[in-house]
N, C-alpha and C positions, 0 to 999 in steps of 0.2 A: 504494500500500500504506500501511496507515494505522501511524503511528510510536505510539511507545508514549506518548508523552504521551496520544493519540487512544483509547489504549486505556485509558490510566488515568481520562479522564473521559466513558466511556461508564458509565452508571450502571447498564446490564444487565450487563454484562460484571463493574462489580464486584460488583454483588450476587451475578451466577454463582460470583465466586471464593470469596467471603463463605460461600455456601452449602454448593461446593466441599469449602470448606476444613472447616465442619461436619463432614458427611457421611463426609469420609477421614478424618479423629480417629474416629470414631465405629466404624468400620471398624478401625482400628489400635487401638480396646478390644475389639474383638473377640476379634483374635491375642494379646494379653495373658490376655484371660478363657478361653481355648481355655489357653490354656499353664497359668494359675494353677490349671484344673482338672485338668489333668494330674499339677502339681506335690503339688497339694492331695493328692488321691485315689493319689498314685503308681500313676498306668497313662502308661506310654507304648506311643508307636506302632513303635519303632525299636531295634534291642537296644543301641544305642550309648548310646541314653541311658536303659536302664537300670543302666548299670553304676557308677553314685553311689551304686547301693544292693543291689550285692552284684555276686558272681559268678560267671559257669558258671550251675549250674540254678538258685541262687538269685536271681537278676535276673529269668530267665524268671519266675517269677511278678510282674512287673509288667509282662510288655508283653502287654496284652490290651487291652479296649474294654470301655466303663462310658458308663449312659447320658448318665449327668451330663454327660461331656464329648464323647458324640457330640452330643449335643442342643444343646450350644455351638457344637462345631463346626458344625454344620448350617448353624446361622444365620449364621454367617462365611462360610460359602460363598455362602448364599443372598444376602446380602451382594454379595458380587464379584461374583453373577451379575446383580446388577441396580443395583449401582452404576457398576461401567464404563460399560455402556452410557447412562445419567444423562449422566456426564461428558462421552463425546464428543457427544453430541446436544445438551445442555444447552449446550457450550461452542458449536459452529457453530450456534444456537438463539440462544443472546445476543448472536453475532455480526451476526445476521440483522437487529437492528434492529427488536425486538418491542416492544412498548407495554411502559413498567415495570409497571406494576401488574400486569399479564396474570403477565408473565414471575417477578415476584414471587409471584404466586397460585402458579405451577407449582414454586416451588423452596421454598416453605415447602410446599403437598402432600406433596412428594417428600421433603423431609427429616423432616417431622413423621411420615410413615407409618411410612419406616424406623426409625426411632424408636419409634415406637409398633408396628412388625412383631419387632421386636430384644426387647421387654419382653416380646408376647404368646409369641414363641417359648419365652422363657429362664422366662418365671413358670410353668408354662406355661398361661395362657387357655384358657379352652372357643371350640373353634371356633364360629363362623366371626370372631374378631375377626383370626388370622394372616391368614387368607386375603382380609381384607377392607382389611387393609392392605397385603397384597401386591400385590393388585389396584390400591388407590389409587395408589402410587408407578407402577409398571408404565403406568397408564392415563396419567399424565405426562407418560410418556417416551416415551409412543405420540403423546399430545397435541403436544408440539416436536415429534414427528418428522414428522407430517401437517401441522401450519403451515410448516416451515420447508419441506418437500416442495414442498407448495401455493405458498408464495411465494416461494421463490427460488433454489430450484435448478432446474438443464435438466437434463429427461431426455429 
C-alpha cells in the first residue's frame, strides 16, 4: 500500500486534488448564491425561516418559489449531480497511473465546462451552450470511467 509521501508525489493525484479542490469551492458558491437569493428576494423554502420577517400569516407570504432562485438552485443541484461522480472516478482515475497530460486534459475539460455550464445556466444563455457543457464535463467522467475500466480493474 502506497504511504502518503507516495501519494504526495504522484503528480496525477495532485493535480486531481488541485482540481478537486477547484471544483468543491465552486460548488460551495453555489449554496451561498442559492441562499443570497433567497435572502435577497425574501422567499424561502421553510416556515422557520420565514419568521425574521414576521408572523403567523405575515411570514407566509415569503415562503413560496421565485424563479431567480429556483434557477440557482437548479444548477447546485445539477452541480452534485455530476460532480460527485467526477470525484470518485476522477480520484480511482489518478490512482490508476494515467499519462499526466491525458489526465490533465480530462480535469481542466471537467472543471472548465462546469464553469462554463454554472455561467450559461445562471446568465441564462441561449441553448444549446448548457447543454453542451453539460455534455462536455459528463463525457469526462465517462472518458476515466472507460480507461480506468479498460485498464485496471477485474470484472
Amino acid at each position: 500500500m502506497a504511504d502518503l509521501k507516495q501519494l504526495m508525489d504522484n503528480e496525477v493525484f495532485m493535480a486531481f486534488s488541485s482540481y478537486a479542490t477547484i471544483i468543491l469551492m465552486k460548488m460551495m458558491f453555489m449554496s451561498t448564491a442559492t441562499a443570497f437569493q433567497r435572502l435577497t428576494n425574501k422567499i424561502f423554502a421553510n416556515p422557520e425561516d420565514c419568521a425574521t420577517f414576521g408572523k403567523g400569516e405575515n411570514a407566509k407570504k415569503y415562503l413560496r418559489t421565485d424563479e431567480k432562485v429556483e434557477r440557482v438552485r437548479r444548477a447546485h443541484l445539477n452541480d452534485i449531480e455530476n460532480i460527485v461522480p467526477f470525484l470518485g472516478i476522477g480520484l480511482l482515475y489518478s490512482l490508476s497511473g494515467p499519462d499526466l497530460s491525458t489526465a490533465l486534459l480530462h480535469f481542466r475539460i471537467f472543471v472548465g465546462a462546469r464553469i462554463y455550464h454554472t455561467i450559461a445556466y445562471l446568465t441564462p444563455l441561449p441553448q444549446p451552450n448548457r447543454a453542451l457543457a453539460f455534455f462536455g464535463g459528463f463525457g469526462v467522467t465517462l472518458s476515466m470511467a472507460y480507461r480506468l475500466l479498460k485498464s485496471r480493474l477485474y470484472l
